[in-house]
N, C-alpha and C positions, 0 to 999 in steps of 0.2 A: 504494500500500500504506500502511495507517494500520500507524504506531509502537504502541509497548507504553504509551506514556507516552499519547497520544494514545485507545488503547483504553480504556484503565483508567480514563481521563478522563470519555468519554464515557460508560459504565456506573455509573460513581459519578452523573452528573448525573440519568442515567435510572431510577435509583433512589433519587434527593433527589426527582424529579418526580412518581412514584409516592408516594411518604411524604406528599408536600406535597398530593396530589391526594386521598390517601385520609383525611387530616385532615381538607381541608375537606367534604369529603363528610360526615365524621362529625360535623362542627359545622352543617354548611345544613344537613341532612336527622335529628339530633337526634331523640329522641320521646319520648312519655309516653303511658301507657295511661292513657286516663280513664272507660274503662266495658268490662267482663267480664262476661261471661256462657255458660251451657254446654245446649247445645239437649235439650229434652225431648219425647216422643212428644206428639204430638195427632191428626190425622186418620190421620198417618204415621209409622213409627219415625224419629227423629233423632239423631244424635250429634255429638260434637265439641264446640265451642266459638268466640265472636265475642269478638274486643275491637277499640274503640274506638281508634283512635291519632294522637294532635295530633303532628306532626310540627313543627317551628319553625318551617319553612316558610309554617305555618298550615294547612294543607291536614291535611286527616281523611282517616283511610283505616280503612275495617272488615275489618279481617283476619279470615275463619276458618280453624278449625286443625283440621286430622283428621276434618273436617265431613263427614257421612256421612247421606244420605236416601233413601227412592226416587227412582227417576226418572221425571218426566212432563214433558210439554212446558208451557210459561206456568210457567213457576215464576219467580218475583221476590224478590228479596229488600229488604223494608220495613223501616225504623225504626218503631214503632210507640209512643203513648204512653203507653199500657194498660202496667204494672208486669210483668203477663205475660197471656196467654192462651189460654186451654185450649180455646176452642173456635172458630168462625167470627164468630160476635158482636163476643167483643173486639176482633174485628181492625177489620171494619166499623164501630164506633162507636168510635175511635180517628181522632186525627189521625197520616195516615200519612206517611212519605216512601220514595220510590221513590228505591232505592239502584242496583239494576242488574239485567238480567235474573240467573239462577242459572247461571252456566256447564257449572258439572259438580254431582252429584248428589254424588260425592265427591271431594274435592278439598280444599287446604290452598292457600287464593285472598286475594288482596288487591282491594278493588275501593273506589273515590275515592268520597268521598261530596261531594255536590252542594257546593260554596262559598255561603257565608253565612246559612247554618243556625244556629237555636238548638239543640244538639246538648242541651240541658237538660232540654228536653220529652219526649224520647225514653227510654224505659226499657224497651224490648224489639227484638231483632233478628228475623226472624217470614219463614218462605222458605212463598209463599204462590202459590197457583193460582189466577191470574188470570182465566182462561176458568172455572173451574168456583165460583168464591169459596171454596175450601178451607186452611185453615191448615194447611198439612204439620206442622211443627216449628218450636219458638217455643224462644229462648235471653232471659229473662229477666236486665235487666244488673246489674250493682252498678257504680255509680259511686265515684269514688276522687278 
């Protein structure tokens, strides 16, 4: 049987380990938005919104928020370096990067973007149909 003094002990330690556990967490993993943007119809209605997020770590994660499309299969999600674009053109005559397939159609998703990218060239987030070359919805960014 563990003492009172002994319990008390031990709980206070497990929540010095907890405190100390979720400080560092919030120091390694840190972030900063450095490009926002909020999705506009093009082939397809779009909603919601992308930002960009450097984490200290170094590592980029594009977050969307309340993102909301149709659904079709081959859907991807691109950085593109077209400002923004309205229709299938911009996309194809842009330098693209392939970020991830589209998981869900709606959905508030975080997904890693590739390591060691110039994230500077990029100024559109663009959820795009691979098999058919269609632009669903394009979230043109503002950088910060």
């Amino acid at each position: 049987m563990i003492s009172s003094k002994k319990f008390i002990l031990l709980i206070s330690t497990l929540f010095l380990i907890a405190a100390i556990a979720l400080l560092l967490n919030q120091l390694v993993f840190a972030s900063k938005t450095i490009a926002y943007g909020c999705f506009h119809q093009v082939a397809h209605k779009g909603s919601g919104c992308a930002a960009l997020i450097q984490r200290s770590d170094g590592q980029t994660i594009l977050q969307l928020m309340d993102f909301e499309t149709s659904e079709s299969g081959d859907l991807q999600i691109l950085l593109i370096s077209a400002a923004d674009a309205l229709e299938n053109e911009s996309v194809k005559n842009s330098e693209r990067l392939f970020i991830a397939p589209l998981k869900n159609s709606e959905a508030s998703r975080r997904y890693v973007v590739p390591n060691g990218q110039n994230l500077t060239k990029f100024n559109s987030v663009v959820i795009w149909n691979s098999k058919h070359g269609v632009n669903f919805t394009t979230a043109p960014l503002k950088k910060f």
